[in-house]
N, C-alpha and C positions, 0 to 999 in steps of 0.2 A: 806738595799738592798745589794746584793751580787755582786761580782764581774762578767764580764763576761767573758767567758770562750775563749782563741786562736780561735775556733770555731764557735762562736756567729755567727759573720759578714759573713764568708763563707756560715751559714746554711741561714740565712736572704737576702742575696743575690740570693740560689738560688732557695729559695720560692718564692721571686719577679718576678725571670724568669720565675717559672713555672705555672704564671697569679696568685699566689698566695696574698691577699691583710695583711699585716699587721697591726694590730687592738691595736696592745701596746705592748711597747717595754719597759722594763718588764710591764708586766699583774698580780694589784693585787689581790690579794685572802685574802681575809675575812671572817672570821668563827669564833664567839662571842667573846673572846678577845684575836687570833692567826690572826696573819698576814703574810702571805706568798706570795714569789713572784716568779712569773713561769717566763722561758726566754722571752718567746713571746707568743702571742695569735695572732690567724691569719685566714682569710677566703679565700676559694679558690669556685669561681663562678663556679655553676654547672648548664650543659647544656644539654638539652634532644631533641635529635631528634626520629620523628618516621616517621616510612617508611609505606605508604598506602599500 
C-alpha cells in the first residue's frame, strides 16, 4: 500500500462536507493477479426534485 499523500486528509475532509460518504480509505482493486490501490472510493447521495 502506498503512502498518502500532504493532501489525502484535506481532500477527505472536504468530501465529508460536501454530504459526501466514504466507502474505503484506500479502496482495493483487483484484476487476476495485480493489486492496486485507489486513495478513496466514496459516494455522494443524490437527490431529485420535480416541480408539478
Amino acid at each position: 500500500m502506498s503512502a498518502k499523500d500532504i493532501y489525502h486528509n484535506a481532500v477527505k475532509s472536504a468530501l465529508i462536507k460536501d454530504s459526501s460518504t466514504i466507502t474505503a480509505d484506500p479502496y482495493p482493486i483487483k484484476y487476476a493477479e495485480v493489486k492496486l490501490f485507489a486513495d478513496m472510493a466514496g459516494e455522494k447521495p443524490l437527490s431529485v426534485s420535480r416541480e408539478n
